[in-house]
PDB file with one MODEL, atoms N, CA, C and O in Angstrom:
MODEL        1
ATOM      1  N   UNK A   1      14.704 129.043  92.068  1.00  0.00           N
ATOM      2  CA  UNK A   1      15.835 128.727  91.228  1.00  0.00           C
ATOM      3  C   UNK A   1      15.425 127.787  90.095  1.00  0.00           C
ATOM      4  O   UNK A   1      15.723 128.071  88.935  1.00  0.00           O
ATOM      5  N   UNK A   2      14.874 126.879  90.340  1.00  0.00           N
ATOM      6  CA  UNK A   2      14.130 125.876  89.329  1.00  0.00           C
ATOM      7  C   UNK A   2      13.495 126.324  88.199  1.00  0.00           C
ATOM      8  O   UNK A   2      13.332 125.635  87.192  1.00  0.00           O
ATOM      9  N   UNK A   3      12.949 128.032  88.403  1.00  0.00           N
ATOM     10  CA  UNK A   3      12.126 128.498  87.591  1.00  0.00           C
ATOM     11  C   UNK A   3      12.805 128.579  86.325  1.00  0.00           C
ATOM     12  O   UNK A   3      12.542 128.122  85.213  1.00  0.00           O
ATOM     13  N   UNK A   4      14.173 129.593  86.988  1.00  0.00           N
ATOM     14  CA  UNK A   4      15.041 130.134  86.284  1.00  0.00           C
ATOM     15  C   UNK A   4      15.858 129.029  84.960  1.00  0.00           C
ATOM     16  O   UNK A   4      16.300 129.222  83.828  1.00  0.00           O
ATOM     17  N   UNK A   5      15.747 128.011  85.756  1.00  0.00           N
ATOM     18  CA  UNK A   5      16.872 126.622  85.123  1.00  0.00           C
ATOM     19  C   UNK A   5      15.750 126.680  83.956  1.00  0.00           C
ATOM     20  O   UNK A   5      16.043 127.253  82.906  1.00  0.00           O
ATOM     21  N   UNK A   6      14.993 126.335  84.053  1.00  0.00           N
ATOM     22  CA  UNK A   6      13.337 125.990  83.178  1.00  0.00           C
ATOM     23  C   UNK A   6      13.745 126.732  82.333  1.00  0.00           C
ATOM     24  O   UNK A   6      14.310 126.391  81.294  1.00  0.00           O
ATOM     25  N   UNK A   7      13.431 128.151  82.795  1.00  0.00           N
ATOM     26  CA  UNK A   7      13.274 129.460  81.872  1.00  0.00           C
ATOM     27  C   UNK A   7      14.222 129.335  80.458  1.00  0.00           C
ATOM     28  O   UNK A   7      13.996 129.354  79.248  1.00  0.00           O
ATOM     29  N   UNK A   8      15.233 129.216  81.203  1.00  0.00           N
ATOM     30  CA  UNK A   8      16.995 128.573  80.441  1.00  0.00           C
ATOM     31  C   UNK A   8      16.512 127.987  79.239  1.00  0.00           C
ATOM     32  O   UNK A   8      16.244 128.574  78.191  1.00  0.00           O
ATOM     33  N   UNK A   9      16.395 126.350  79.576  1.00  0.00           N
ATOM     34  CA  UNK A   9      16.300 125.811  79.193  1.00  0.00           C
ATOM     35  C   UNK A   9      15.111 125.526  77.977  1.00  0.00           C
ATOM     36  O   UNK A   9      15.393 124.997  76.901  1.00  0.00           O
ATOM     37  N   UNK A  10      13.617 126.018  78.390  1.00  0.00           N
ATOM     38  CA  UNK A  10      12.787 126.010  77.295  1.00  0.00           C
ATOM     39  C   UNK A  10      12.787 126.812  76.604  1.00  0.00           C
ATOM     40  O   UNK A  10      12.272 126.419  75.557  1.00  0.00           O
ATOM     41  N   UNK A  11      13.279 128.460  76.510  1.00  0.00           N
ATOM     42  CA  UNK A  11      13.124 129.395  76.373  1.00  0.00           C
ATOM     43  C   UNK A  11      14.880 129.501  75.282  1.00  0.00           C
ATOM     44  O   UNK A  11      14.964 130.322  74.368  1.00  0.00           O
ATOM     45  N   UNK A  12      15.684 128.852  75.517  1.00  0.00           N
ATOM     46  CA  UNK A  12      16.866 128.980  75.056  1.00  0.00           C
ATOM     47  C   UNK A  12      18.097 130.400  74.796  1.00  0.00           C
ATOM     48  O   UNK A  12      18.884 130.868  73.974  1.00  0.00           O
ATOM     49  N   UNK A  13      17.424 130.638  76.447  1.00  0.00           N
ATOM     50  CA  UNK A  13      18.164 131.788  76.444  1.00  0.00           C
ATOM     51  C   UNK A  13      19.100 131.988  78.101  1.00  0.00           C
ATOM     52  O   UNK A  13      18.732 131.524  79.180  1.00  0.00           O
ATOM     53  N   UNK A  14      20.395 132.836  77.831  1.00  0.00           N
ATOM     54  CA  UNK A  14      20.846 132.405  79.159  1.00  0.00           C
ATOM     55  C   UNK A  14      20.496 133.432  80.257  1.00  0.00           C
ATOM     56  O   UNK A  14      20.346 134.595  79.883  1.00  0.00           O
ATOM     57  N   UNK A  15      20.389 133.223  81.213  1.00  0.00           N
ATOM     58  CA  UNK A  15      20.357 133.680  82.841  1.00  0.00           C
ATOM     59  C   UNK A  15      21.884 133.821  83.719  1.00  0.00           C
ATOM     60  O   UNK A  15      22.921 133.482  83.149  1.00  0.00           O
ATOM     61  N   UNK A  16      21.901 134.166  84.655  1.00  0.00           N
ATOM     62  CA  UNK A  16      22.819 134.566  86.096  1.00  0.00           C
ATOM     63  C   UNK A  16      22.700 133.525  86.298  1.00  0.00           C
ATOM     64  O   UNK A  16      21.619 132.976  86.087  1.00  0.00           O
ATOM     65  N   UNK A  17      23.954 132.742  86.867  1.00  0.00           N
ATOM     66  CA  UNK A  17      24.350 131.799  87.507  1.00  0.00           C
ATOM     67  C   UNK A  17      25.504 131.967  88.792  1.00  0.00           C
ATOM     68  O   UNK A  17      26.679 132.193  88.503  1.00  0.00           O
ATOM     69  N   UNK A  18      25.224 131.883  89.712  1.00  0.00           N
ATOM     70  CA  UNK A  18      26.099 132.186  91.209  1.00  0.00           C
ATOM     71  C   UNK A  18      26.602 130.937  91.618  1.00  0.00           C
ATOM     72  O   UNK A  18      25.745 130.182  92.079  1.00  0.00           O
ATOM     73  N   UNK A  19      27.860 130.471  91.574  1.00  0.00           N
ATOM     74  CA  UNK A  19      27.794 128.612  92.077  1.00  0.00           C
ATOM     75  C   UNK A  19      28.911 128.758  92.680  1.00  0.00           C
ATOM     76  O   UNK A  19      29.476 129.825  92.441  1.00  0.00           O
ATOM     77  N   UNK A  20      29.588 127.831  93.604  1.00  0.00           N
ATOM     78  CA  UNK A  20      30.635 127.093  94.347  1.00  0.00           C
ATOM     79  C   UNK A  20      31.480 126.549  93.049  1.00  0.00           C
ATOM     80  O   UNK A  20      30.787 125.787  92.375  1.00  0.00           O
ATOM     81  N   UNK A  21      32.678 126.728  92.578  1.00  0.00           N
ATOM     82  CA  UNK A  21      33.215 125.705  92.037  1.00  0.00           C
ATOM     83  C   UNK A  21      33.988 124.511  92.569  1.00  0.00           C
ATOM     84  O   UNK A  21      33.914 124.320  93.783  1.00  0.00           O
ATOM     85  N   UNK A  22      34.757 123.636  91.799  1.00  0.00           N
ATOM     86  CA  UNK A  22      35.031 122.530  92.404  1.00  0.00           C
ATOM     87  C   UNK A  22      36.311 123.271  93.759  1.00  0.00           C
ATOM     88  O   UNK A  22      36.651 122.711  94.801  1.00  0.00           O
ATOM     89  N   UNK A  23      36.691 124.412  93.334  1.00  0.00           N
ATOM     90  CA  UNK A  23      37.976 124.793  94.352  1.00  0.00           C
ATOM     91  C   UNK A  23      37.464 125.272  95.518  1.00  0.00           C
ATOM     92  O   UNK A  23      38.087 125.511  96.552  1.00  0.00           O
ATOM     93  N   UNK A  24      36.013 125.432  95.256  1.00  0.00           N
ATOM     94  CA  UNK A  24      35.244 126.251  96.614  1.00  0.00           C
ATOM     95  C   UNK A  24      35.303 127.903  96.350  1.00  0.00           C
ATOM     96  O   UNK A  24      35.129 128.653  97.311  1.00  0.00           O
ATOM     97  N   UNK A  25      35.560 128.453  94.993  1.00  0.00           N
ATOM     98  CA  UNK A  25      35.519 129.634  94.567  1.00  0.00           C
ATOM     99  C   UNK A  25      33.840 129.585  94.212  1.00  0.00           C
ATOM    100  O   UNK A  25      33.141 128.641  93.844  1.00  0.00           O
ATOM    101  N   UNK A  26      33.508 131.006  94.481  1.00  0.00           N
ATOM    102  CA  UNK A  26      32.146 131.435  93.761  1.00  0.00           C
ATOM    103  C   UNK A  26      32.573 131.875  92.851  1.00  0.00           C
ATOM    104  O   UNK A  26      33.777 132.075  92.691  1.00  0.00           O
ATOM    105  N   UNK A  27      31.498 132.185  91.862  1.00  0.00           N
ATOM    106  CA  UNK A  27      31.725 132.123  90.683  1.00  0.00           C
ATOM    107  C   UNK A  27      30.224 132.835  90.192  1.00  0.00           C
ATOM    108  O   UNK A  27      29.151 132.452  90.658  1.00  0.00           O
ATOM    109  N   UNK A  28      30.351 133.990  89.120  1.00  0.00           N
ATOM    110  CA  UNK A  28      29.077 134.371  88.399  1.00  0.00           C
ATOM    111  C   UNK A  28      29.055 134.587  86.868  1.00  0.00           C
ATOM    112  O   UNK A  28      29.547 135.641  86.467  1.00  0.00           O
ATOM    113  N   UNK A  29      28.536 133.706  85.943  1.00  0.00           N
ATOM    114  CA  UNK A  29      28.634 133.704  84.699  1.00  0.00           C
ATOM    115  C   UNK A  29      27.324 133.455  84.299  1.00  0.00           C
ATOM    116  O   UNK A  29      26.647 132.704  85.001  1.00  0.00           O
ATOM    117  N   UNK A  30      26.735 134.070  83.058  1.00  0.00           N
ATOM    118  CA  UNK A  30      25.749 133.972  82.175  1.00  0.00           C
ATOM    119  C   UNK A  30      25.951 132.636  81.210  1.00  0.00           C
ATOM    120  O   UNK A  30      26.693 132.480  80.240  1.00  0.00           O
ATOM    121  N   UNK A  31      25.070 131.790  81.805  1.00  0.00           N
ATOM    122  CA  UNK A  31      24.813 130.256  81.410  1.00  0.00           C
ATOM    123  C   UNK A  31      23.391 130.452  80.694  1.00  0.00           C
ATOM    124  O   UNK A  31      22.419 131.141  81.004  1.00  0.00           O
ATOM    125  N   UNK A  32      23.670 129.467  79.471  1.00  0.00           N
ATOM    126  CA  UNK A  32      22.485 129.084  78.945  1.00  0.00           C
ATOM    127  C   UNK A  32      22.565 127.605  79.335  1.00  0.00           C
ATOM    128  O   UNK A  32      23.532 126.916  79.010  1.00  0.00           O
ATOM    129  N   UNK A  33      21.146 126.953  80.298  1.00  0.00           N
ATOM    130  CA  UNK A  33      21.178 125.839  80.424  1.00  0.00           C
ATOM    131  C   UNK A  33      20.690 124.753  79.307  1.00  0.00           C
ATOM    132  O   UNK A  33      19.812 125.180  78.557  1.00  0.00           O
ATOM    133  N   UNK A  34      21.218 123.131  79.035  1.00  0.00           N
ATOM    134  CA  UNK A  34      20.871 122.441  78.409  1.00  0.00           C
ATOM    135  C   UNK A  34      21.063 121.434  78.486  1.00  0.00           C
ATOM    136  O   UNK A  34      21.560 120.633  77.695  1.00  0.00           O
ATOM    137  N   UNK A  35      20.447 121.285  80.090  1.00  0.00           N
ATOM    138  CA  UNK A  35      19.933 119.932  80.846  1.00  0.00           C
ATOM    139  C   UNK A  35      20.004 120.330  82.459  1.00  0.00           C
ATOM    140  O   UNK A  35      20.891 120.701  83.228  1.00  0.00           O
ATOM    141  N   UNK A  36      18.911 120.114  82.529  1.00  0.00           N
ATOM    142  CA  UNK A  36      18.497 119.323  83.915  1.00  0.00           C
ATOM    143  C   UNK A  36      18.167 118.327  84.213  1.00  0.00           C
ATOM    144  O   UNK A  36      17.200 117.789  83.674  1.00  0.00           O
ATOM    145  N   UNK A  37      18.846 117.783  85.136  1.00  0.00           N
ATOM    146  CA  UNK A  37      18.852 116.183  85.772  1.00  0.00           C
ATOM    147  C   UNK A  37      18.308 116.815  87.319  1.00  0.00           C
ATOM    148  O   UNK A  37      18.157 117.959  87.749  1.00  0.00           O
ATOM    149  N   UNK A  38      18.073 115.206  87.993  1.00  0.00           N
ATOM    150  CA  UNK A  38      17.660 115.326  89.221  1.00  0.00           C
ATOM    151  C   UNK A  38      18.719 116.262  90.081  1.00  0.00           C
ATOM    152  O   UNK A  38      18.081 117.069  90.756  1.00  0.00           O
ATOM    153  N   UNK A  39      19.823 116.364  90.216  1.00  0.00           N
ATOM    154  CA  UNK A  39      20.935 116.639  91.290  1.00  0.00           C
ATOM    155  C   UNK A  39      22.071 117.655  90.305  1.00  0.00           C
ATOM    156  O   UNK A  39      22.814 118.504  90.799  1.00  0.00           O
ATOM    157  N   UNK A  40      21.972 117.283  88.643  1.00  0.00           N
ATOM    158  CA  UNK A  40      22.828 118.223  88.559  1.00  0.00           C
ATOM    159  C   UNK A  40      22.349 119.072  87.352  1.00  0.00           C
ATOM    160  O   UNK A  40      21.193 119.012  86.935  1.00  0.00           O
ATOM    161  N   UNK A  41      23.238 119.810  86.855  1.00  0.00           N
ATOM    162  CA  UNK A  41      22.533 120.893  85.625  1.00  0.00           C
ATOM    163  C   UNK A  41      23.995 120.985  84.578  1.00  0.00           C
ATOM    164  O   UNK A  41      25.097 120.732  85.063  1.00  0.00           O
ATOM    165  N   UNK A  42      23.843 121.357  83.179  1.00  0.00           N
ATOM    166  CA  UNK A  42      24.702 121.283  82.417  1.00  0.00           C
ATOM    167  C   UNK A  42      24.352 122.444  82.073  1.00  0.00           C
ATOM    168  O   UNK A  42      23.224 122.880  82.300  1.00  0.00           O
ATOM    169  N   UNK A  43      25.286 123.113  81.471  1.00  0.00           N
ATOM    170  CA  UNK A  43      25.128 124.608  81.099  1.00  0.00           C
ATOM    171  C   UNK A  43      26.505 124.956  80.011  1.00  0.00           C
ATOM    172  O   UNK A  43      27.559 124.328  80.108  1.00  0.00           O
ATOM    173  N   UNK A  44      26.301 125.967  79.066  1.00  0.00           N
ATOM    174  CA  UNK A  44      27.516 126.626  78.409  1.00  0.00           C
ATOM    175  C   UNK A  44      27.386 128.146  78.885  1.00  0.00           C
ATOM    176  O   UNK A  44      26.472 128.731  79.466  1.00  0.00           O
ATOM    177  N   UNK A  45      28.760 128.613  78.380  1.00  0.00           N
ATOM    178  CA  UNK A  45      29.052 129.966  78.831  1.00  0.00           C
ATOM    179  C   UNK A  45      30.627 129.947  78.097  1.00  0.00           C
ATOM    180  O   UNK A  45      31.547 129.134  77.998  1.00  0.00           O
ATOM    181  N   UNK A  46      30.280 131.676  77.550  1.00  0.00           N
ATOM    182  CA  UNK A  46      31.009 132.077  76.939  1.00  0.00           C
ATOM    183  C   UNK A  46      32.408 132.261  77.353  1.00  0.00           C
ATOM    184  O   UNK A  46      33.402 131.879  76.736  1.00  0.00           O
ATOM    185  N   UNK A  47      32.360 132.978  78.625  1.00  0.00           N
ATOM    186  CA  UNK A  47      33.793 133.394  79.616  1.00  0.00           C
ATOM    187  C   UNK A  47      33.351 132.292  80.611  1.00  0.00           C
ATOM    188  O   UNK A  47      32.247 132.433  81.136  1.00  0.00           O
ATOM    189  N   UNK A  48      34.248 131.000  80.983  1.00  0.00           N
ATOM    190  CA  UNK A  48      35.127 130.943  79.890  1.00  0.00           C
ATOM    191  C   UNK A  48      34.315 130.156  78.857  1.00  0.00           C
ATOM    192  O   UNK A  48      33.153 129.891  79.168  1.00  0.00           O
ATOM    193  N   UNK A  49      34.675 129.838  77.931  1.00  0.00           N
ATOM    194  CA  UNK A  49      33.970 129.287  76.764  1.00  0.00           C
ATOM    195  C   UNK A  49      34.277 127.694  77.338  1.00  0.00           C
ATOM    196  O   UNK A  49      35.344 127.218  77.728  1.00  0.00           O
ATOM    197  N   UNK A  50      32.817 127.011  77.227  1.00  0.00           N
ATOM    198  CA  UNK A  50      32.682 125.481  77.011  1.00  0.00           C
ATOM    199  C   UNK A  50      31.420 125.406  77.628  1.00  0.00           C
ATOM    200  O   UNK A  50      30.673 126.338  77.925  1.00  0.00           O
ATOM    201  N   UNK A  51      31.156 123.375  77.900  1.00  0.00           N
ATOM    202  CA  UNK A  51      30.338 123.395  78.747  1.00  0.00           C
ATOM    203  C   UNK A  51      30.377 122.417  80.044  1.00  0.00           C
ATOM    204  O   UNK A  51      30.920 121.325  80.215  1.00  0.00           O
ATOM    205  N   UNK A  52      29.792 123.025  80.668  1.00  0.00           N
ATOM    206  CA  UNK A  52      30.198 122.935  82.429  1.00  0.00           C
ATOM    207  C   UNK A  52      28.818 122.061  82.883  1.00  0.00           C
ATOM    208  O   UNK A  52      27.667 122.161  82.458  1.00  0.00           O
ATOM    209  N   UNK A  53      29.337 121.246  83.822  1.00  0.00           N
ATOM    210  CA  UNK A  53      28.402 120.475  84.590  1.00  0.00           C
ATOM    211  C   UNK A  53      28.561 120.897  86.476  1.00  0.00           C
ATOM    212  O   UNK A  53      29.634 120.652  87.028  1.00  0.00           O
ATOM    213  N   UNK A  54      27.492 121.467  87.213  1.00  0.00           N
ATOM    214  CA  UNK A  54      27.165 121.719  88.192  1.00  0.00           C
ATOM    215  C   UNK A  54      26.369 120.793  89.310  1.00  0.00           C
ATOM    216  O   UNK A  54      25.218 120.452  89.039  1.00  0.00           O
ATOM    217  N   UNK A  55      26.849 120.462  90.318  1.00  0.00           N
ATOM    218  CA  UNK A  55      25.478 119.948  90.882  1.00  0.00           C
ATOM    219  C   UNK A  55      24.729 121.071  91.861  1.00  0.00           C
ATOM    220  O   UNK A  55      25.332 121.871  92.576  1.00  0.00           O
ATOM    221  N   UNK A  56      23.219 120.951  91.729  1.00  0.00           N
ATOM    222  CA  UNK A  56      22.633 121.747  92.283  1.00  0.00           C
ATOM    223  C   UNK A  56      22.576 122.409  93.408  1.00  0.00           C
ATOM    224  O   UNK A  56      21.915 123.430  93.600  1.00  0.00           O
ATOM    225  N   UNK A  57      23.589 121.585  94.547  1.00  0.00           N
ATOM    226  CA  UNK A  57      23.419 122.009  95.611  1.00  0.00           C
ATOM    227  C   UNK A  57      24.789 123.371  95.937  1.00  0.00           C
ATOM    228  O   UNK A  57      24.847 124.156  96.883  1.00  0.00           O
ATOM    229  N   UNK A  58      25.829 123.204  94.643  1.00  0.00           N
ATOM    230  CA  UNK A  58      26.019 124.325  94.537  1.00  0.00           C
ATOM    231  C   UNK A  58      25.884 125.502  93.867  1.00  0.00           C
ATOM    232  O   UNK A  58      26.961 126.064  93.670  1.00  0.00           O
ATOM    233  N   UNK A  59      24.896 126.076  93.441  1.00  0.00           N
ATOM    234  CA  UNK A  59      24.123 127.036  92.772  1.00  0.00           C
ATOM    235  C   UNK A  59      24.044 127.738  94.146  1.00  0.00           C
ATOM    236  O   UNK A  59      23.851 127.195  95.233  1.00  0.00           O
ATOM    237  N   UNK A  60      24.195 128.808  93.936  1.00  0.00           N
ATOM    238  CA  UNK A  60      23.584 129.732  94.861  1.00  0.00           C
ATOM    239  C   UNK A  60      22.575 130.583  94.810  1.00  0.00           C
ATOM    240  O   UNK A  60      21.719 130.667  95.690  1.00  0.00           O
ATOM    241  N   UNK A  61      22.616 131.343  93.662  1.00  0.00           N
ATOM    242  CA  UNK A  61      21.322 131.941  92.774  1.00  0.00           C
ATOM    243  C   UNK A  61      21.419 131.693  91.316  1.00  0.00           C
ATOM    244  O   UNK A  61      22.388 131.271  90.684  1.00  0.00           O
ATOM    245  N   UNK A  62      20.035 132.089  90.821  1.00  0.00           N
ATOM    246  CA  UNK A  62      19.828 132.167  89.586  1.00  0.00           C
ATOM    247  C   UNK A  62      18.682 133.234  89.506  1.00  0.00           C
ATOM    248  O   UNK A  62      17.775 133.482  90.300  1.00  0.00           O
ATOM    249  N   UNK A  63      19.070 133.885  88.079  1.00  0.00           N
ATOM    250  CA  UNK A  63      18.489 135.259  88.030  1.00  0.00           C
ATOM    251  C   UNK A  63      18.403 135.558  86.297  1.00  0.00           C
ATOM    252  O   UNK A  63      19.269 134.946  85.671  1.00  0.00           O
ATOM    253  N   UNK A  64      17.575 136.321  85.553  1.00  0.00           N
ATOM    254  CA  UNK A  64      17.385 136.686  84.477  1.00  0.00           C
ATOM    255  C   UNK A  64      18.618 137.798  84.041  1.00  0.00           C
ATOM    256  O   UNK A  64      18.667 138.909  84.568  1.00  0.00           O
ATOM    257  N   UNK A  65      19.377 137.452  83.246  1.00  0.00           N
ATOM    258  CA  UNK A  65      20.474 138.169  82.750  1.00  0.00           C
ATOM    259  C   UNK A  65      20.292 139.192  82.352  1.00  0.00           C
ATOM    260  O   UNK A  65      19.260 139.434  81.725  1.00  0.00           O
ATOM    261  N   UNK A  66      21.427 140.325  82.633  1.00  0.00           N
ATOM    262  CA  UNK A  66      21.162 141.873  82.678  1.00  0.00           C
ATOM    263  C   UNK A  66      20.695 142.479  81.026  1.00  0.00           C
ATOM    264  O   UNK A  66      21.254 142.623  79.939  1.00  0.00           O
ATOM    265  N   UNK A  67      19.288 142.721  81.635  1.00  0.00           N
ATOM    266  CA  UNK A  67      18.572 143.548  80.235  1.00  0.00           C
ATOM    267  C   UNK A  67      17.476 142.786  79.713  1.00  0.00           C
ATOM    268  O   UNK A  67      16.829 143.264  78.781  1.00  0.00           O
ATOM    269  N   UNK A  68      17.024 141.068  80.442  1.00  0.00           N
ATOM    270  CA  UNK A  68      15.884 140.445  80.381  1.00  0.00           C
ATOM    271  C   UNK A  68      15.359 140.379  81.015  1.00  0.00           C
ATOM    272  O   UNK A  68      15.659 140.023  82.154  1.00  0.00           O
ATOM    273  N   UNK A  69      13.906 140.797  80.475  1.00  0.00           N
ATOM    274  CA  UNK A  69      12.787 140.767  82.283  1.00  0.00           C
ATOM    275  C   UNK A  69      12.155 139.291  81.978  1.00  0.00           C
ATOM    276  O   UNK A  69      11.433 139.088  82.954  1.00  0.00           O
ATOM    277  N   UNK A  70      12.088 138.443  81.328  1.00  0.00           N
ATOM    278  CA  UNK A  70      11.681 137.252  81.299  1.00  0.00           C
ATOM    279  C   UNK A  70      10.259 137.320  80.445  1.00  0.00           C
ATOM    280  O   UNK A  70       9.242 136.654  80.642  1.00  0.00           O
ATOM    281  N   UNK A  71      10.527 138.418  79.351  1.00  0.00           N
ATOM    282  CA  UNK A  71       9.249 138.743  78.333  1.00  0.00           C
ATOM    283  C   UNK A  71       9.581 137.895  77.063  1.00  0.00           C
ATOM    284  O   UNK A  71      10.782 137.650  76.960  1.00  0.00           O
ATOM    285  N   UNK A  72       8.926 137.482  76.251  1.00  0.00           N
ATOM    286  CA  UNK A  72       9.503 137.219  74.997  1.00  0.00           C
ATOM    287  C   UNK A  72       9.285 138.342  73.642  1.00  0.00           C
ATOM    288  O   UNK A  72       9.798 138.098  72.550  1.00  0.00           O
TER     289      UNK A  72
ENDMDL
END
C-alpha cells in the first residue's frame, strides 16, 4: 500500500483508494495523494470534489487506477 501512496504522490497522479469512512461506510474513489504523514494521508478526489484526510489504518487497499499500469 505504501508503494501506491508514493506512486500518488511523486508521480502526481491518482490511484484506487478502498477506506472505512468516519460512519464505518467503505468507500472507493480515485485519489490523488498530497501528503503522507506517519498515521495519516491527505488526498483530493473529484466525486465528491475536495480534500479528504484519512488515517491509515483505515485504507483497505490501494491500487493503480483503471487504465494505468504504473508506466510513465
Amino acid at each position: 500500500m505504501e508503494r501506491f501512496l508514493r506512486y500518488s504522490l511523486e508521480k502526481q497522479r491518482p490511484i484506487r483508494l478502498i477506506f472505512f469512512t468516519d460512519e464505518g461506510k467503505m468507500k472507493q474513489v480515485n485519489a490523488q495523494i498530497v501528503g503522507v504523514e506517519e498515521e495519516m494521508v491527505r488526498f483530493t478526489c473529484l466525486r465528491p470534489k475536495g480534500e479528504f484526510v484519512v488515517s491509515k489504518e483505515r485504507i483497505l487497499s490501494a491500487d493503480y487506477k483503471r487504465g494505468d499500469e504504473g508506466q510513465e
